[in-house]
C-alpha positions as CSV (number, residue, x, y, z in Angstrom):
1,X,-26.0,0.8,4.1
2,X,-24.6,-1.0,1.5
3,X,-25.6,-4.4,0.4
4,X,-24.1,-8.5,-0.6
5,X,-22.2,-7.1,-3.8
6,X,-20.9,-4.3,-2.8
7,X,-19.3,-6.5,0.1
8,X,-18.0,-9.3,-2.3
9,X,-16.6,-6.3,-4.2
10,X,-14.4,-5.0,-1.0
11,X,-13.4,-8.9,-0.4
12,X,-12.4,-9.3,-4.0
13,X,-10.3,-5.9,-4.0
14,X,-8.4,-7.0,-0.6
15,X,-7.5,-10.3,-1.8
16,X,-6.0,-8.5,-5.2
17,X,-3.8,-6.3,-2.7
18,X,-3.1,-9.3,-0.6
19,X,-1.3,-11.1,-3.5
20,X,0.9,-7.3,-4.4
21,X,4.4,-9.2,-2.6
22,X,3.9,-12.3,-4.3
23,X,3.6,-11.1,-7.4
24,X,6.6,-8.5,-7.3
25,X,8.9,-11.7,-6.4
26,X,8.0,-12.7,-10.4
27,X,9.2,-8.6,-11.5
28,X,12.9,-8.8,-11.4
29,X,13.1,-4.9,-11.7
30,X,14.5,-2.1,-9.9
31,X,11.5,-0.9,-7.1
32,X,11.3,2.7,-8.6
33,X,10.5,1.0,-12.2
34,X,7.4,-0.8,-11.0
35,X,6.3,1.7,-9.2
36,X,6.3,3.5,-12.3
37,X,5.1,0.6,-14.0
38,X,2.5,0.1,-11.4
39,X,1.1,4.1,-11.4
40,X,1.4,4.2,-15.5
41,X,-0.7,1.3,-16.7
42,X,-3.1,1.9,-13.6
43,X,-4.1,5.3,-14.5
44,X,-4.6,4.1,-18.1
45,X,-6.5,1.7,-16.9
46,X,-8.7,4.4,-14.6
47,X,-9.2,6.7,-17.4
48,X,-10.4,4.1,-20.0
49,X,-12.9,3.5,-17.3
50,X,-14.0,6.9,-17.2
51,X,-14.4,7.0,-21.0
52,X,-16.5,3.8,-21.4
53,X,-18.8,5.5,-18.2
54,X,-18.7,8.9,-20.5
55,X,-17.2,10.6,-17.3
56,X,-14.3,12.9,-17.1
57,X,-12.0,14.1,-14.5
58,X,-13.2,17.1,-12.6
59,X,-10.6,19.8,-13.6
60,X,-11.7,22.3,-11.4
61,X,-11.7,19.7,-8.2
62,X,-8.3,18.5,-9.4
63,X,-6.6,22.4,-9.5
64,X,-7.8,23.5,-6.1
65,X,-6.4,20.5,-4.5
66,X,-2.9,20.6,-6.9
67,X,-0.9,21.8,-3.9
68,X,-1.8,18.5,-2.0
69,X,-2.3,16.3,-5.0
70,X,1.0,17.1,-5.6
71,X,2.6,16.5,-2.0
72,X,0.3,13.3,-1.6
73,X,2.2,12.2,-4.8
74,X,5.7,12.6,-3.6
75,X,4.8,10.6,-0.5
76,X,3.1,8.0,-2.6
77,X,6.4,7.5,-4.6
78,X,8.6,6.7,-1.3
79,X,5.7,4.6,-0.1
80,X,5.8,2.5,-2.8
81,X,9.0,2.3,-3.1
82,X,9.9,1.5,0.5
83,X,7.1,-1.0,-0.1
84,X,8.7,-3.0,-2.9
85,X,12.2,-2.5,-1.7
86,X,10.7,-4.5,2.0
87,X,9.8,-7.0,-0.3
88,X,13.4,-7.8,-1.7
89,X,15.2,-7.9,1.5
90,X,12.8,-9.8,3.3
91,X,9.9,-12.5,3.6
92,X,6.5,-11.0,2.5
93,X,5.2,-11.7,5.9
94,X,7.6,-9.7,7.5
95,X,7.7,-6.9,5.0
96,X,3.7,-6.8,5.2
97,X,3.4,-6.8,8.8
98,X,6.0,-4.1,8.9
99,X,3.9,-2.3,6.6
100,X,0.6,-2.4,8.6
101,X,1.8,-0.3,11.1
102,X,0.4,2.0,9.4
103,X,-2.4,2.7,11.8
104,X,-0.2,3.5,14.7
105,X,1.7,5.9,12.4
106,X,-1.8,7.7,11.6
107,X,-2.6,7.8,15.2
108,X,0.6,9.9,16.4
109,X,0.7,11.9,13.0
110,X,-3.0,12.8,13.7
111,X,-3.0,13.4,17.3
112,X,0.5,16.1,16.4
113,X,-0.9,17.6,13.0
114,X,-4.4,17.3,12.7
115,X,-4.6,17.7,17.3
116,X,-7.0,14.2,17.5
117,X,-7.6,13.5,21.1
118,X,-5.2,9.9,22.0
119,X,-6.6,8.3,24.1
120,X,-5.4,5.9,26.3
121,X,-6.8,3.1,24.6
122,X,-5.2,4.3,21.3
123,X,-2.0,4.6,23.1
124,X,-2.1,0.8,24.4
125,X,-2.5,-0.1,20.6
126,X,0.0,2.1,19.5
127,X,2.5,0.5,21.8
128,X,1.1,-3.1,21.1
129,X,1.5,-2.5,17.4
130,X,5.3,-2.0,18.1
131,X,6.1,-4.5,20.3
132,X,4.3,-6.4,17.8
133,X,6.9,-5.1,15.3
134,X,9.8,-5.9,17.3
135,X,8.4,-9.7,17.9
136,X,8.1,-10.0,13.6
137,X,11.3,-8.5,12.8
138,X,13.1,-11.5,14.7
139,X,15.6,-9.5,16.4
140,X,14.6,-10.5,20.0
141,X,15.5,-14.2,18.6
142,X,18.1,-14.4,15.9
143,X,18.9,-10.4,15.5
144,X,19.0,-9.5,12.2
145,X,21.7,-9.3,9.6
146,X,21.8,-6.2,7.2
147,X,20.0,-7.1,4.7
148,X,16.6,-8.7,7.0
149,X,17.2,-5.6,8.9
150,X,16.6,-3.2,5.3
151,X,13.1,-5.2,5.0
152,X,12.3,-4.4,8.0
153,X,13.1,-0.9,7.8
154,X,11.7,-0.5,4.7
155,X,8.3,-2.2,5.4
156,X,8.0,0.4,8.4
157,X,9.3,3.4,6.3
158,X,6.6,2.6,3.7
159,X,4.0,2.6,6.2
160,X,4.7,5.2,7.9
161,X,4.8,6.6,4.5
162,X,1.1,5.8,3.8
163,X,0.3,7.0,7.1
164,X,1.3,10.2,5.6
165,X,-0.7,10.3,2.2
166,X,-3.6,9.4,4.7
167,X,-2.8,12.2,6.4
168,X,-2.6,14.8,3.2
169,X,-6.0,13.6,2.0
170,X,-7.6,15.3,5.1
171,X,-6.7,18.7,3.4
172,X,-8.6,17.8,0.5
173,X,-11.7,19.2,-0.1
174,X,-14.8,18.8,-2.5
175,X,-13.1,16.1,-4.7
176,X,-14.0,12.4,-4.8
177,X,-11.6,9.4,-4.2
178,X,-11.4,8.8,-8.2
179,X,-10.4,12.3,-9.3
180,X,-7.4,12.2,-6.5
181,X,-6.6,8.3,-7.6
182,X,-6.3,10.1,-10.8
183,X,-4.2,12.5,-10.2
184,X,-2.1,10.6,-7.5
185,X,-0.7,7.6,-10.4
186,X,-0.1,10.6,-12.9
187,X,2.2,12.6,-10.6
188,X,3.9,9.2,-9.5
189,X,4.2,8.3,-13.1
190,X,5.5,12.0,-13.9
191,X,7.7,11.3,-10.9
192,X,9.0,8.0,-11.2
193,X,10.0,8.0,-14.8
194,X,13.0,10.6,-15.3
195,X,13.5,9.6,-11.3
196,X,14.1,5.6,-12.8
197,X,16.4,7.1,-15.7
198,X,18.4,8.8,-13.3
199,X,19.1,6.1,-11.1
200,X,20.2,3.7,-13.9
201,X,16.9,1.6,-13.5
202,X,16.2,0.9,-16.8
203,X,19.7,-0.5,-17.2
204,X,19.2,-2.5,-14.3
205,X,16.2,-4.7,-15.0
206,X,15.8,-8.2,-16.3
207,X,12.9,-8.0,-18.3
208,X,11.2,-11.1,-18.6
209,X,8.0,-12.2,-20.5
210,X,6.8,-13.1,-16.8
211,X,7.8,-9.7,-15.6
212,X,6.2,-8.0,-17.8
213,X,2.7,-9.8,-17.9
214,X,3.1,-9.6,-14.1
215,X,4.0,-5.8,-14.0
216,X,0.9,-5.1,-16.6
217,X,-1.0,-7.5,-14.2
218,X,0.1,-5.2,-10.9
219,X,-0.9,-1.9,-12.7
220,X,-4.1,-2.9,-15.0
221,X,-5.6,-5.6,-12.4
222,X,-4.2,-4.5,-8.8
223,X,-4.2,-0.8,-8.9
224,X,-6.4,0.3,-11.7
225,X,-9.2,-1.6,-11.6
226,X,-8.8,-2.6,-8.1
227,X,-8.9,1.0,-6.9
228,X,-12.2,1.8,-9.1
229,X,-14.1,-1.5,-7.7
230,X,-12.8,-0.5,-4.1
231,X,-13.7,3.4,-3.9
232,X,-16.6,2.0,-4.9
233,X,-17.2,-0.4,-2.3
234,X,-15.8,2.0,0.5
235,X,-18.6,4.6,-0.3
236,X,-21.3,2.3,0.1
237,X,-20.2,0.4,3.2
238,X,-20.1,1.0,6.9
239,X,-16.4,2.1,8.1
240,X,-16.7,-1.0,10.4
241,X,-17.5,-3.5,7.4
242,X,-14.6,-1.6,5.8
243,X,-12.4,-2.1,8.5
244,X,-12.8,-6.0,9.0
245,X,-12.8,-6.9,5.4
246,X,-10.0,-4.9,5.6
247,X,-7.6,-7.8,7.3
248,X,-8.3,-10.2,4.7
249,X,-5.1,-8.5,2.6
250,X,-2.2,-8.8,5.3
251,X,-3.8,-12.2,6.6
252,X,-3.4,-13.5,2.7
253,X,-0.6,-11.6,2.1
254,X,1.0,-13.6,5.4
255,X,-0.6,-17.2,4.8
256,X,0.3,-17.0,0.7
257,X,4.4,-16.1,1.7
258,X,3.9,-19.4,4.1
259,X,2.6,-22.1,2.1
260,X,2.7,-20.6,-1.3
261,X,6.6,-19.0,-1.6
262,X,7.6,-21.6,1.2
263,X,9.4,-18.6,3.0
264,X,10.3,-19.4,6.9
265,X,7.8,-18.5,9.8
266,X,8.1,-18.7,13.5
267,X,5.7,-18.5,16.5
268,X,7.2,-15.2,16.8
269,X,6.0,-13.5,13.8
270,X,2.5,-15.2,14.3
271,X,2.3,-13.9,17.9
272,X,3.6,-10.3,16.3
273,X,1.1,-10.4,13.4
274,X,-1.8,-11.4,16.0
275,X,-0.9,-7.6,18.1
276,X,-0.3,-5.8,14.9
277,X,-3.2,-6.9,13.3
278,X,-5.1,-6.5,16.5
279,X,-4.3,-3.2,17.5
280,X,-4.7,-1.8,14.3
């Protein structure tokens, strides 16, 4: 199942969402403003799609599943949020590490919500993945100062976050990944704008002619197109193939922050990305 492009098309999609933290370094704006940003010119981008492909958005699908569209959406928001505020207090390595934790969070929520069997050698990850977490944040070493300790939190808030939207998709029934991509940037558009007025966001951001290429960039590019070329991918694909292609976006995401922004990295947060990556 599945074939060479559909591969190169899940390797080119991870390596878009691997480059996400660098690129938000280059948007000097408030976090709930390119999330808004972000969800806005991505479902532009989804629906223009749709157009060219003479598809539309299954309304029917869409209105039985409001309820958890809707919920999904309001977790989405903080997720992204958390995500982009990990990313101001703290080196994208840390922040993205942080935020793969995700699978441990999934594990727990699942075996409490949806009553998954864990197993002990889900356990042994889950634990791994934290100490893991602990061994990236730097506090066994140096501690951490308020601020490093915000990315930190952040990073694990937003994937825990995630975990959750993972989580609500479950509950969905009979409509495909597109339709609930759809739906998912609308309500966090519908969200984040009077949400980013409220908060004084718009007052608050430098808008640059880099900022805003690299906002349209994040929305168009990273989300829009990138989710439509990786639903896709995923539907054609072993979950395995999916899975290890999968690493390519923290392991880029970790290796860019290092030699690309220059920010600092110990034997520490290598040993810690090794067991998150690795339990996960």
């Amino acid at each position: 199942m599945g074939n060479n492009r559909d591969r190169l098309q899940l390797i080119f999609t991870m390596m878009l969402f691997g480059t996400i933290g660098t690129l938000s370094r280059f948007i000097n704006m408030p976090s709930s403003l390119i999330c808004f940003g972000r969800a806005f010119f991505g479902v532009l981008i989804i629906l223009a799609v749709l157009a060219l492909r003479r598809e539309k958005p299954d309304a029917e699908a869409i209105k039985r599943n409001f309820g958890w569209l809707l919920l999904s959406s309001v977790f989405m928001c903080v997720n992204w949020i958390c995500q982009f505020e990990a990313f101001k207090y703290t080196t994208i390595a840390v922040s993205t590490l942080c935020y793969y934790m995700q699978p441990a969070f999934y594990i727990l929520a699942a075996a409490i919500v949806l009553k998954e069997k864990l197993s002990a050698r889900k356990l042994i990850c889950v634990i791994v993945a934290f100490c893991g977490m602990i061994l990236v944040s730097g506090v066994l070493q140096t501690g951490l100062h308020l601020g490093e300790l915000k990315g930190v939190l952040f990073g694990v808030a937003g994937g825990f976050f995630y975990a959750m939207v993972v989580l609500i998709n479950k509950y969905m029934k009979d409509i495909s990944p597109v339709n609930t991509t759809i739906m998912q940037l609308a309500l966090v558009s519908v969200i984040m704008l009077p949400y980013s007025a409220a908060t004084g966001a718009f007052g608050e951001a430098r808008v640059t002619t880099a900022g805003i290429i690299c906002l349209l960039v994040l929305g168009s590019l990273h989300t829009g197109i990138g989710y439509i070329i990786y639903f896709d991918a995923v539907n054609k694909l072993p979950a395995q193939t999916v899975g290890i292609l999968s690493y390519i976006d923290p392991v880029e995401a970790v290796l860019l922050s290092a030699f690309f922004l220059k920010e600092p990295m110990n034997i520490y947060t290598v040993i810690g990305a090794v067991m998150i990556l690795g339990a996960a």
